[in-house]
C-alpha positions, 0 to 999 in steps of 0.5 A: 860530533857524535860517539860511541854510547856514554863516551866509552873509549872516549877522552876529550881532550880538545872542548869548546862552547861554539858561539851562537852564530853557528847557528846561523848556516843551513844544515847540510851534508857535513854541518848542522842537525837538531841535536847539535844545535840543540846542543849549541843553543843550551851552551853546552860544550861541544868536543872537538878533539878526542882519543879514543882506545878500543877493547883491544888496545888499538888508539885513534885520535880525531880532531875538527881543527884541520881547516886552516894550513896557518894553524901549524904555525901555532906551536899549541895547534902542533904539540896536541898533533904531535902528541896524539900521534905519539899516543896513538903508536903506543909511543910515550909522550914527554912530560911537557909533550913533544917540541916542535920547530915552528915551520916559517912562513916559507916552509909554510908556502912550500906545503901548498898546492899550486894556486892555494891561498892561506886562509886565515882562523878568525 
């Protein structure tokens, strides 16, 4: 990812350090560039959720973890959601975060597209 100049505005809230065979795909259009991997082969960390507050109030949160529809399920994947959309709206976010009911696995199908297949995180 790249952010605005010395990360102002920007919280992260959500880091890893990728491990190396990420390294491994071809650049293109959505992935790879010299400084990333640059980056990912010195072992530094690398955002992948944050907040961000503008001079002038307005919040935003971004994340990359929305690639999995199984991930919902995960009451931590959720609460994060939650609460950065909470933030966002200038909403106050309880002391412990926002509880959610964890969705099963029928509701979890129902929210799919016709012929679409749940794939799995690693």
């Amino acid at each position: 990812m790249r952010f605005v100049d010395d990360m102002k505005g920007v919280t992260s809230i959500l880091a890893a350090v990728p491990p190396l065979d990420t390294l491994s795909r071809p650049d293109g259009e959505w992935c790879g560039n010299p400084y990333v991997r640059a980056s990912v082969a010195a072992g530094e960390k690398q955002t992948v959720g944050w907040a961000f507050e503008r001079p002038n109030g307005g919040r935003g949160f971004g994340f990359t973890g929305g690639y999995f529809h199984k991930s919902w399920q995960d009451d931590n994947f959720r609460k994060v959601v939650l609460n950065a959309i909470l933030w966002t709206a200038h909403f106050d976010v309880p002391e412990n975060g926002l509880e959610s009911r964890t969705p099963s696995d029928l509701e979890m199908l129902q929210n799919l597209d016709p012929g679409k297949r749940i794939r799995e995180p690693k």
